[in-house]
C-alpha positions as CSV (number, residue, x, y, z in Angstrom):
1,X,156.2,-10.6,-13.1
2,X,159.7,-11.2,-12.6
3,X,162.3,-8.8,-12.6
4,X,164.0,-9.8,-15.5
5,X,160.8,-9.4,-17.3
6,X,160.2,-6.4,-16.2
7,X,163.7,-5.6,-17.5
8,X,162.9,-7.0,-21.0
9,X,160.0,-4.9,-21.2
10,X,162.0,-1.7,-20.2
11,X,164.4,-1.9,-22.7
12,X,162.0,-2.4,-25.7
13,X,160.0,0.2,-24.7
14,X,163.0,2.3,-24.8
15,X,164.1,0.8,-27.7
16,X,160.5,1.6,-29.4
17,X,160.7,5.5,-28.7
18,X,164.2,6.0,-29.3
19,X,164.5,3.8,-32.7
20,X,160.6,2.9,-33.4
21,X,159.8,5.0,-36.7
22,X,163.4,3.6,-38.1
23,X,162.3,-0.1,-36.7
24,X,158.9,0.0,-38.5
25,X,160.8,1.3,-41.3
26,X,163.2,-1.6,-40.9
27,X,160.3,-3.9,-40.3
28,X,159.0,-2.9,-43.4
29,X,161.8,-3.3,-45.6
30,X,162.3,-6.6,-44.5
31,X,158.6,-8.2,-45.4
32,X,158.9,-6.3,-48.9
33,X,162.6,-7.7,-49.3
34,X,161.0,-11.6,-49.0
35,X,158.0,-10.4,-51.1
36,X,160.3,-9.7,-53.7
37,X,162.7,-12.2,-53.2
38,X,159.9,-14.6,-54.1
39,X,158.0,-12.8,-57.0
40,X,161.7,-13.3,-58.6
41,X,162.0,-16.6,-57.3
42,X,158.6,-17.2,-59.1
43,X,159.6,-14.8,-62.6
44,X,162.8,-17.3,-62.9
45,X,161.2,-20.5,-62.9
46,X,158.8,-19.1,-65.6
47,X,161.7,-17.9,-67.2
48,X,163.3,-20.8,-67.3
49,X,160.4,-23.0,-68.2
50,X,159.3,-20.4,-71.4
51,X,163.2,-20.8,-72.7
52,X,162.6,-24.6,-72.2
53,X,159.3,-24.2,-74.4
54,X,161.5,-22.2,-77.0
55,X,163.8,-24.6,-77.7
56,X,161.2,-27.2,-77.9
57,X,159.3,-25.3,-80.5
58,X,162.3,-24.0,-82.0
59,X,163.8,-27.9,-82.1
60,X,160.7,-30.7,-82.3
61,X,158.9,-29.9,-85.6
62,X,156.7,-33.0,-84.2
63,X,155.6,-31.3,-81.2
64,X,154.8,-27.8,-83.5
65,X,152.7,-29.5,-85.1
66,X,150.5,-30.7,-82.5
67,X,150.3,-27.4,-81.2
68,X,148.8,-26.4,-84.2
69,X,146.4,-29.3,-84.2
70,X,145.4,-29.1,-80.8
71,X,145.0,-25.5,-80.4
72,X,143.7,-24.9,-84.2
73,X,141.5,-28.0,-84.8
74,X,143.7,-28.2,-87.6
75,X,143.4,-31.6,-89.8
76,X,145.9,-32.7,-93.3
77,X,144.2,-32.8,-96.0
78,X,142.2,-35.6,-96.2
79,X,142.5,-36.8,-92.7
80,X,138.8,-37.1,-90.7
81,X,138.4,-35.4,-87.4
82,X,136.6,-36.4,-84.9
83,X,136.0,-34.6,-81.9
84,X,136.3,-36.7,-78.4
85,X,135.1,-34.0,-76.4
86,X,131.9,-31.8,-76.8
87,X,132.8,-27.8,-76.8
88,X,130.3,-25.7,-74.6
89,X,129.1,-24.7,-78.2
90,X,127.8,-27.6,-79.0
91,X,126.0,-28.4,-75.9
92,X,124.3,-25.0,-75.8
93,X,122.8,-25.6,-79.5
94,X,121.4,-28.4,-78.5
């Protein structure tokens, strides 16, 4: 090896005994720092795209309503259903 590598490797090892528990602890830090820096990244945009959903549900009667439908198999009365898709349900009874 060369001398200045030999120099390189010195001085970390150095470096690692005199400030090595505080560097890991630094270390540390640092990865959970990102890790949360992106769980909020990631709780913002969900924030932002529930608040987006209120106002759509708070605003678009239209779009309420075929929530309802949808997630209710909710018909008017007097309107015919028919289902498009079978439900697991269905296949097992037959």
């Amino acid at each position: 090896m060369e001398k200045r590598t030999h120099w390189f490797i010195g001085v970390g090892a150095l470096a690692l005994i005199l400030f090595g528990p505080g560097a890991v602890w630094l270390i540390r830090m640092e990865f959970k720092q990102r890790r949360l820096d992106r769980q909020l990244a990631e709780l913002k945009a969900t924030r932002e795209q529930l608040a987006a959903e209120e106002a759509r549900l708070r605003s678009d009667p239209a779009y309420v309503e075929g929530l309802i439908r949808t997630t209710f198999k909710f018909a008017k009365p007097g309107e015919l259903v028919i289902p498009l898709e079978s439900s697991s349900s269905d296949d097992k009874a037959r």
